[in-house]
N, C-alpha and C positions, 0 to 999 in steps of 0.2 A: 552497777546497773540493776534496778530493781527489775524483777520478773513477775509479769503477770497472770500469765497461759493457768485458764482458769478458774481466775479467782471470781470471786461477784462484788461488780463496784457499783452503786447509786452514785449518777452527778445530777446533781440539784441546778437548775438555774440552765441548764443542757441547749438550750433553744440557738445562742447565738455565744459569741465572745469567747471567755475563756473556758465557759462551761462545755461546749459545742467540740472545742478543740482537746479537752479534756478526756471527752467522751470518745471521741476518733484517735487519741491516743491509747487511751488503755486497751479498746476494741484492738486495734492493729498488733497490739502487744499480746493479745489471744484473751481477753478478759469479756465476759459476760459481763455488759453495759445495759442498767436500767437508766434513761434519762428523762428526766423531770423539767417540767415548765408550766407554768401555771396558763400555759397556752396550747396551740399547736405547735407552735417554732418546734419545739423540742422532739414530735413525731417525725419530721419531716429528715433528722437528723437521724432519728432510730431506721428508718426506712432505707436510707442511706447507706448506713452502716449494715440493715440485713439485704439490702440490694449485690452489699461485696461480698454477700457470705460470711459474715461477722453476727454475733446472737447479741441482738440489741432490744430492746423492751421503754415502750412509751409508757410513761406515769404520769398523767396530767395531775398535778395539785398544788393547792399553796399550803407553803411549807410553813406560814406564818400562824395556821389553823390547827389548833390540836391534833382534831380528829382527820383532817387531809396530813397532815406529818406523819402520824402512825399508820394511816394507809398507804401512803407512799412506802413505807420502809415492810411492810408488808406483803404486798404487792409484789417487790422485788424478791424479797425472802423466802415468797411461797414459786415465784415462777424459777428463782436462781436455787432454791435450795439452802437459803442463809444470805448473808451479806458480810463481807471482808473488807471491804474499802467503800469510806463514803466522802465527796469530793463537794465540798457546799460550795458554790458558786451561785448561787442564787442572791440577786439582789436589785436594789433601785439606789438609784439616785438621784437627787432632787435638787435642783439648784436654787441658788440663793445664801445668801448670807445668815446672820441670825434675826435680824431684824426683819428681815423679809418672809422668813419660813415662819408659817403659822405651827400651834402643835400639831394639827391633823395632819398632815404631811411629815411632821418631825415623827409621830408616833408609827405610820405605816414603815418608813424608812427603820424604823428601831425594830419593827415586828416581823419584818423579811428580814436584813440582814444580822440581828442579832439573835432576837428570840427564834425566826428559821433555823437559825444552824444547831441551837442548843435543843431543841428539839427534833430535830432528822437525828440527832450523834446521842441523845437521851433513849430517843424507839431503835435507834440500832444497835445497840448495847447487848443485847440478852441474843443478838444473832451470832 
């Protein structure tokens, strides 16, 4: 059983699903949760988690963006003191086949879940 009592984790993607769940996991387990959504969902969840007495921290950004990836991991780094665990859940999905999906849609879907993760785990490197 991994122990977390705290550590500083960034969950990317935090808003709902498995990010959300991820987030209220490691929190319960005593960890310093920065959670990330390229929206509100993801406050709503930080709010949550400091409503139970758990130190949780909103990061609004897309993670598919340079300069919002590096402030995200920043962000957490400068309020948690570093960062130890980063949990990429951040993504889309887009339906359709290949005939149907045009590039612009194939290319956002590449630029959240692929290039997002290599850039959150690239700025959290040096923490």
């Amino acid at each position: 059983m991994f122990q977390y009592q705290g550590k500083r984790v960034l969950v990317t993607g935090a808003g709902a699903g498995i990010g959300a769940a991820a987030a209220r996991a490691f929190a319960a387990d005593g960890a310093m949760v920065a959670v990330n959504s390229v929206s509100d969902s993801a406050k709503e969840v930080a709010d949550e988690l400091t409503a139970r007495g758990m130190r949780a921290l909103f990061v609004r950004g897309d993670v598919s963006c340079p300069e919002q990836a590096a402030r995200i991991v920043e962000q957490t780094a400068e309020a948690f003191g570093g960062v130890d665990v980063v949990v990429n859940c951040a993504g889309i999905v887009s339906g359709g086949n290949v005939e149907e999906t045009d590039l612009e849609v194939w290319n956002r879907t590449m630029a959240v879940n692929a290039t997002g993760t290599f850039l959150v785990c690239k700025y959290a490197l040096p923490y």
